[in-house]
C-alpha positions as CSV (number, residue, x, y, z in Angstrom):
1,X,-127.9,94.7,146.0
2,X,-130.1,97.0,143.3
3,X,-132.9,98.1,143.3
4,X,-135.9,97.8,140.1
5,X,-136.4,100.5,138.0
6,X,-138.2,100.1,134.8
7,X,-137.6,101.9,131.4
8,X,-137.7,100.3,128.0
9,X,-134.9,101.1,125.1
10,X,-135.9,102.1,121.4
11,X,-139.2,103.4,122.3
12,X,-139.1,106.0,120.3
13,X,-137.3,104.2,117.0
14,X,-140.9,103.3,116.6
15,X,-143.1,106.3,115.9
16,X,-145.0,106.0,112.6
17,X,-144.5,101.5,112.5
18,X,-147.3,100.6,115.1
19,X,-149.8,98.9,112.7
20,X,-152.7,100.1,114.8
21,X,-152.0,103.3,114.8
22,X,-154.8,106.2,113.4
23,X,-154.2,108.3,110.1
24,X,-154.1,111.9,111.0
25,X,-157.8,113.3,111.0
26,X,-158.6,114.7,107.7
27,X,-161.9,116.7,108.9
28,X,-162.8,119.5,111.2
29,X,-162.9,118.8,114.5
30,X,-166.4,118.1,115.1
31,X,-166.4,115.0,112.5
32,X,-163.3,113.7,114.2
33,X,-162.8,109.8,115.2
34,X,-163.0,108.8,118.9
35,X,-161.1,105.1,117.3
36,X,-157.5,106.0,117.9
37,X,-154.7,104.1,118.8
38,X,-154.6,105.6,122.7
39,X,-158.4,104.3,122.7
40,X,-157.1,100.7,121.5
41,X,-154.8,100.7,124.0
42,X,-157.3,100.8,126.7
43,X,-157.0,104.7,127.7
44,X,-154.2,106.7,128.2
45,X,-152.2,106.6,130.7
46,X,-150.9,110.1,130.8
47,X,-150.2,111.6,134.0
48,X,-149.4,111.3,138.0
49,X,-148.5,107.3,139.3
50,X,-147.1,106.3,142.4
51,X,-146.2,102.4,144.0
52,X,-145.7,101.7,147.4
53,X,-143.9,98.5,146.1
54,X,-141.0,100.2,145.2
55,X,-137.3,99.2,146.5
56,X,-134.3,101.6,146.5
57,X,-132.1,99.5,148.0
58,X,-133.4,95.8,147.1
59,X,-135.7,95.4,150.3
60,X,-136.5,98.7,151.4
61,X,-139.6,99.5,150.4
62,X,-140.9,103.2,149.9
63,X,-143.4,105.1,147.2
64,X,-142.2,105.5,143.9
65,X,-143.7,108.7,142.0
66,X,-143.7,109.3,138.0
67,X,-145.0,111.4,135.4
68,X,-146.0,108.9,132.4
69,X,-146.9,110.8,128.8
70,X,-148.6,108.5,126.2
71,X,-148.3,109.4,122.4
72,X,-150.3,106.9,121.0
73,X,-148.7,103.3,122.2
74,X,-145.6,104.7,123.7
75,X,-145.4,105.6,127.2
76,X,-142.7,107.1,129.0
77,X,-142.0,107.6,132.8
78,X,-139.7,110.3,134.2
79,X,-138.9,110.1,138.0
80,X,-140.9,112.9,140.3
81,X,-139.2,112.3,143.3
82,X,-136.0,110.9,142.7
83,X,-134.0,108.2,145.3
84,X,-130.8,107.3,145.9
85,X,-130.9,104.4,143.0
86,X,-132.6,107.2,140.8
87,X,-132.4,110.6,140.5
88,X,-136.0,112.6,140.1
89,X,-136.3,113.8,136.1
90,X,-134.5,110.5,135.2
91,X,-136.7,108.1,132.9
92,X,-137.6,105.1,135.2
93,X,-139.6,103.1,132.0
94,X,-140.7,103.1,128.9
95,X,-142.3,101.0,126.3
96,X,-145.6,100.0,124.4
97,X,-149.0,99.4,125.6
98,X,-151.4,97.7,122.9
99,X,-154.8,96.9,124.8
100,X,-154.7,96.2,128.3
101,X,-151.3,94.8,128.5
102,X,-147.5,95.7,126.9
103,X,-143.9,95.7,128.1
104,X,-141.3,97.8,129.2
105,X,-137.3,97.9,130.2
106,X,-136.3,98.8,133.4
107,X,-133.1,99.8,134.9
108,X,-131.4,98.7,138.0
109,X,-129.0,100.7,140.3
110,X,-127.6,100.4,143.8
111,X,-127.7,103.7,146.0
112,X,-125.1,106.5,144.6
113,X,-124.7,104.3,141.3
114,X,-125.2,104.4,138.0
115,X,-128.3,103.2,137.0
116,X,-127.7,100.3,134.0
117,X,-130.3,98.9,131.3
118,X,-131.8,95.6,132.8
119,X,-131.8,92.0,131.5
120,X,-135.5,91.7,130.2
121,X,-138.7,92.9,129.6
122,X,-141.4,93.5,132.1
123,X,-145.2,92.7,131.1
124,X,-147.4,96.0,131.9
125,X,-151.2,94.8,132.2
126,X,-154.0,97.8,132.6
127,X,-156.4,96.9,135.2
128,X,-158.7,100.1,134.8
129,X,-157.9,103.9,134.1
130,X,-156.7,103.9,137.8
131,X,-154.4,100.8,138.0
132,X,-151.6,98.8,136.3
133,X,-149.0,96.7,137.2
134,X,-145.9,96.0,136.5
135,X,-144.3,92.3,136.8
136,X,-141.3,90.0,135.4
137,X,-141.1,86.5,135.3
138,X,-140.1,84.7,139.3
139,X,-137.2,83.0,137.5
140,X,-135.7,86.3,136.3
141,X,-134.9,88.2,140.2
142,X,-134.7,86.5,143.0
143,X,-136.7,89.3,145.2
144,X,-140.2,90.5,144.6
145,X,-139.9,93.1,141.0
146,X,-143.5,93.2,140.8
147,X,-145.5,97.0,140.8
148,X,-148.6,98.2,141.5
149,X,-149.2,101.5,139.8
150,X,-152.1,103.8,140.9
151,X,-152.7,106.9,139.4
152,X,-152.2,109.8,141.4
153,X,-155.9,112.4,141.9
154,X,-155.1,115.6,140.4
């Protein structure tokens, strides 16, 4: 059995395509535009996340913790505390958020394994600056693959 973690591949192939995103600010400071693409995206979502949904192996549930950084509509997740599937400062997902929703690639491993790319994208939908989740389609796993993701208080 494996357990569901997410990353997305490419991510960063992308820098400088997204069609929403801002020009560089051409003025001081204090004329510069709150309208940039982490803004369209509904907020960023840099920083501290944790799920209590997450499995390591498939069916054993305990909390997951990341550290997500945003650059515009790329976001990136890198294991804080690492499992058996997953090793802490391995990336657990990555991909694009564009309003309130986007997708990202996961990985899948089994305890002591090596962690491989897995079969399909998972939507991301932004509830509020606190909240996402994280969810594939019920035909694609045969177990639950669905995360909630709360942001951690600093």
């Amino acid at each position: 059995m494996s357990a569901l973690v997410l990353v997305m591949a490419g991510c960063g192939d992308h820098k400088g395509s997204n069609p929403q995103s801002a020009p560089a600010p051409t003025t001081t400071p204090a004329r510069t535009s709150t309208t940039t693409t982490t803004s369209k995206a509904g907020g960023n979502l840099s920083g501290d996340w944790e799920s209590s949904d997450y499995e390591c192996p498939a069916n054993v549930k305990h909390t997951e913790r990341v550290r997500i950084t945003q650059e515009g509509a790329h976001i990136s997740a890198v294991k804080t505390d690492g499992d058996d599937c997953v090793p802490t400062g391995h990336e657990s997902f990555n991909g694009t958020v564009v309003g309130k929703s986007g997708t990202v690639r996961y990985w899948t491993a089994t305890p002591g394994g090596q962690p491989t790319l897995g079969p399909a994208d998972v939507n991301l939908t932004v509830q509020d600056a606190n909240t996402f989740t994280l969810s594939c389609s019920p035909t694609l796993f045969t177990r639950n693959c669905n995360l909630k993701m709360t942001r951690v208080p600093s």
